[in-house]
MIKOLTOR-119947 format. One record per atom (N, C-alpha, C): residue in three letters; x, y, z. Coordinates in steps of 0.001 Angstrom, whole numbers, padded with zeros to 6 digits, always signed. Example, Ala and Ser with C-alpha at 12.3 -4.5 7.8 and 13.67 -1.06 7.14 Angstrom:
BEGIN
ALA+013190-005690+007800ALA+012300-004500+007800ALA+013200-003300+007800SER+012850-002250+007080SER+013670-001060+007140SER+012900+000030+007870
% end
This chain:
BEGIN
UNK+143590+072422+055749UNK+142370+072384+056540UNK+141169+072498+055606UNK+140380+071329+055762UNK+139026+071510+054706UNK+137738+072373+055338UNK+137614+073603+055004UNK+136669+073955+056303UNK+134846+073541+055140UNK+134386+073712+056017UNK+132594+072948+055671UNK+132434+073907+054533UNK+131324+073085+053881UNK+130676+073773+052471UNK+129776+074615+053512UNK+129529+075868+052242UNK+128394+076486+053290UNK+127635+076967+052130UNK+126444+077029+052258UNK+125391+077341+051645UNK+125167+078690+051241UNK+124191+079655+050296UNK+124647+081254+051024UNK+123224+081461+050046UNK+121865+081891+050679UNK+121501+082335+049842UNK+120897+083607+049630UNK+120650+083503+048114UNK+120449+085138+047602UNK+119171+085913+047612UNK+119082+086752+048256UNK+118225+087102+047886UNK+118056+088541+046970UNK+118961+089201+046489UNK+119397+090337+045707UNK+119947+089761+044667UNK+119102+089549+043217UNK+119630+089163+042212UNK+120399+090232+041333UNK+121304+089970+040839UNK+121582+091427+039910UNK+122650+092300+040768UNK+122984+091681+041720UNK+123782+092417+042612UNK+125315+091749+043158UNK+126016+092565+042988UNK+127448+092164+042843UNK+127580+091273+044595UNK+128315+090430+044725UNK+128724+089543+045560UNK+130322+089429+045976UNK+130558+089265+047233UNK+132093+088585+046912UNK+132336+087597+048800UNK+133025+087103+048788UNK+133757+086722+049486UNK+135458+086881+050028UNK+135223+087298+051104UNK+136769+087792+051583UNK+137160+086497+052376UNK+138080+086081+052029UNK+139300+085121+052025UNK+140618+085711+052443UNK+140643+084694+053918UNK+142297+085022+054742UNK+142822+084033+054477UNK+144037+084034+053934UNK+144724+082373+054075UNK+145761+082340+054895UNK+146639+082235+056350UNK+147248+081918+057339UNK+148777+081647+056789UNK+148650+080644+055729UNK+150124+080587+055495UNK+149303+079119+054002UNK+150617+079148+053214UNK+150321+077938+052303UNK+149204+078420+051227UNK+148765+077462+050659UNK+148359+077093+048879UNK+146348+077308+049370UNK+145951+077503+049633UNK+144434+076994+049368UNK+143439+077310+048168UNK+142780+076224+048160UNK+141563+075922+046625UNK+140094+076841+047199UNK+139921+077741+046495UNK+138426+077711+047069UNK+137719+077837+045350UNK+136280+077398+045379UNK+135456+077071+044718UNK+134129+077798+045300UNK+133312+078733+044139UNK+132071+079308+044703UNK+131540+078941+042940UNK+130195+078147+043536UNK+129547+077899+042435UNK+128121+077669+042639UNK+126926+077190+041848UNK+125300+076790+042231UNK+125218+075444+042821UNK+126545+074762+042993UNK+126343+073648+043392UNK+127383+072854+043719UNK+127120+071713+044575UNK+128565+071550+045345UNK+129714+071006+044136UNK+130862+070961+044162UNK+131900+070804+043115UNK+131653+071177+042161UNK+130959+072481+042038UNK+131450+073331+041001UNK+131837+074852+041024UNK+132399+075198+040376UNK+133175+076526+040418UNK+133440+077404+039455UNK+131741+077689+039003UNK+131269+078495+037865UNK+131314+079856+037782UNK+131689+080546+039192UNK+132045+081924+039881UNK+133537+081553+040057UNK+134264+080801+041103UNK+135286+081285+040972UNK+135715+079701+041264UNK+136691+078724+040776UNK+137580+078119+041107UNK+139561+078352+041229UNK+139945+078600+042197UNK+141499+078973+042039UNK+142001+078824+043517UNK+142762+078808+043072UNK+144093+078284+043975UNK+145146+080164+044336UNK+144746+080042+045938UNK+145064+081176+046523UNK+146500+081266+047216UNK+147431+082010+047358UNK+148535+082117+048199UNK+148144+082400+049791UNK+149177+082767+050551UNK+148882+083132+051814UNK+148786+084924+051154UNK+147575+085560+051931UNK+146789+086884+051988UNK+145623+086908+052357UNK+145143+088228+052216UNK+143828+088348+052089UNK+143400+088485+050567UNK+142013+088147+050086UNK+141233+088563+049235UNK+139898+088845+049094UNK+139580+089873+048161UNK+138251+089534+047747UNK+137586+089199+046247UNK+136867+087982+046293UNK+136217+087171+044705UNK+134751+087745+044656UNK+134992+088759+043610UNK+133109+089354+043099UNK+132640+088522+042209UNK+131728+088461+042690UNK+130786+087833+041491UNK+129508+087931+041045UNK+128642+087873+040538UNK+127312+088411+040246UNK+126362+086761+040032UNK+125633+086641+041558UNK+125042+085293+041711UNK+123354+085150+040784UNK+123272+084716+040264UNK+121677+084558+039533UNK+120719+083476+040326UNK+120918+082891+041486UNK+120451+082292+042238UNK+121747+082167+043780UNK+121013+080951+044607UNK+122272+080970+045644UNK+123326+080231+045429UNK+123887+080304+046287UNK+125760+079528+046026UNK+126073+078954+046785UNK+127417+078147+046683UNK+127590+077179+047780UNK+129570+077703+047376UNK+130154+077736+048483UNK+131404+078004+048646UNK+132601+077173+049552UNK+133397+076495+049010UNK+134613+075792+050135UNK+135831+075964+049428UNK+136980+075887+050814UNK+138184+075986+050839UNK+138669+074789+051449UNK+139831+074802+050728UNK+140795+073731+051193UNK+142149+074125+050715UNK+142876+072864+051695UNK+144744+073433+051507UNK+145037+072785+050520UNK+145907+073432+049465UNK+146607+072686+048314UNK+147227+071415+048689UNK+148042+071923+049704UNK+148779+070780+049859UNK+148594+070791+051924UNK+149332+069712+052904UNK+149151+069369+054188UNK+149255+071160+054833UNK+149851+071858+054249UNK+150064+073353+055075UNK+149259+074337+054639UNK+148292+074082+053570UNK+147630+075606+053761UNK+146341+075714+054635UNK+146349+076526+054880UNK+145557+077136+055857UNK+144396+078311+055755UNK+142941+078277+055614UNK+142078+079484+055394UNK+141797+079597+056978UNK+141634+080820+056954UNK+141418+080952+058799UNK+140345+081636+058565UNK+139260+082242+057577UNK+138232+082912+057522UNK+137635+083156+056300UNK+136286+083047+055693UNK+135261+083695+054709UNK+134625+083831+054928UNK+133717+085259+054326UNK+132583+086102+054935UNK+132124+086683+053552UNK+131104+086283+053518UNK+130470+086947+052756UNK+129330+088104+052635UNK+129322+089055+051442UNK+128876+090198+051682UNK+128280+090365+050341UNK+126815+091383+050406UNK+127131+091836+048936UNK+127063+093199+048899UNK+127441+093549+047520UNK+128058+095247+047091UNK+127092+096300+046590UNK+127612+096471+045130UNK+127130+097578+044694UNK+126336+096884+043433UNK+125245+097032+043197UNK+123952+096719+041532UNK+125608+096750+040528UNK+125113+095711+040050UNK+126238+094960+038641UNK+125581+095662+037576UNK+126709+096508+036852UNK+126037+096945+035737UNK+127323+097864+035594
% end
C-alpha cells in the first residue's frame, strides 16, 4: 500500500523529531527527507511492528511509505517532536 507523501513542517529547529510507524504485516520502505525521493533522515526497509525514527530536522520534511513487495502493509504515521538535540 503506497500511502500519500505528506509534508510536515518545522517549526522547532534544533529539536529532536521522530515518526512512529505501524506496519500490519510484510516488508515496508519508508523515506523521511527535505524533499520528495530523498532519504537524508531515514531511508529503510521495515518488518511488520511498531517503530520509532528520530531525527533532528534543520528545516521541514516530507515522509512516505510503501510495501516492499504486493503484502506489506503501513496502517499508520504520526509524527511528533521530543526532547532539544544535544
Amino acid at each position: 500500500m503506497l500511502l500519500p507523501i505528506k509534508q510536515v513542517i518545522v517549526t522547532e529547529f534544533g529539536v529532536e523529531h521522530a515518526l512512529r510507524v505501524k506496519i500490519a504485516r510484510g516488508d515496508v520502505v519508508v523515506k523521511i527527507g527535505t524533499a520528495l525521493g530523498f532519504g537524508e533522515y531515514w531511508d529503510v526497509e521495515l518488518a511488520e511492528g511498531e517503530y520509532s525514527l528520530a531525527f533532528v530536522p534543520h528545516r521541514g520534511f516530507l515522509y512516505q511509505a510503501w510495501g516492499a513487495a504486493q503484502l506489506g502493509f503501513c496502517t499508520s504515521i504520526a509524527s511528533r517532536s521530543s526532547l532539544p538535540a544535544g
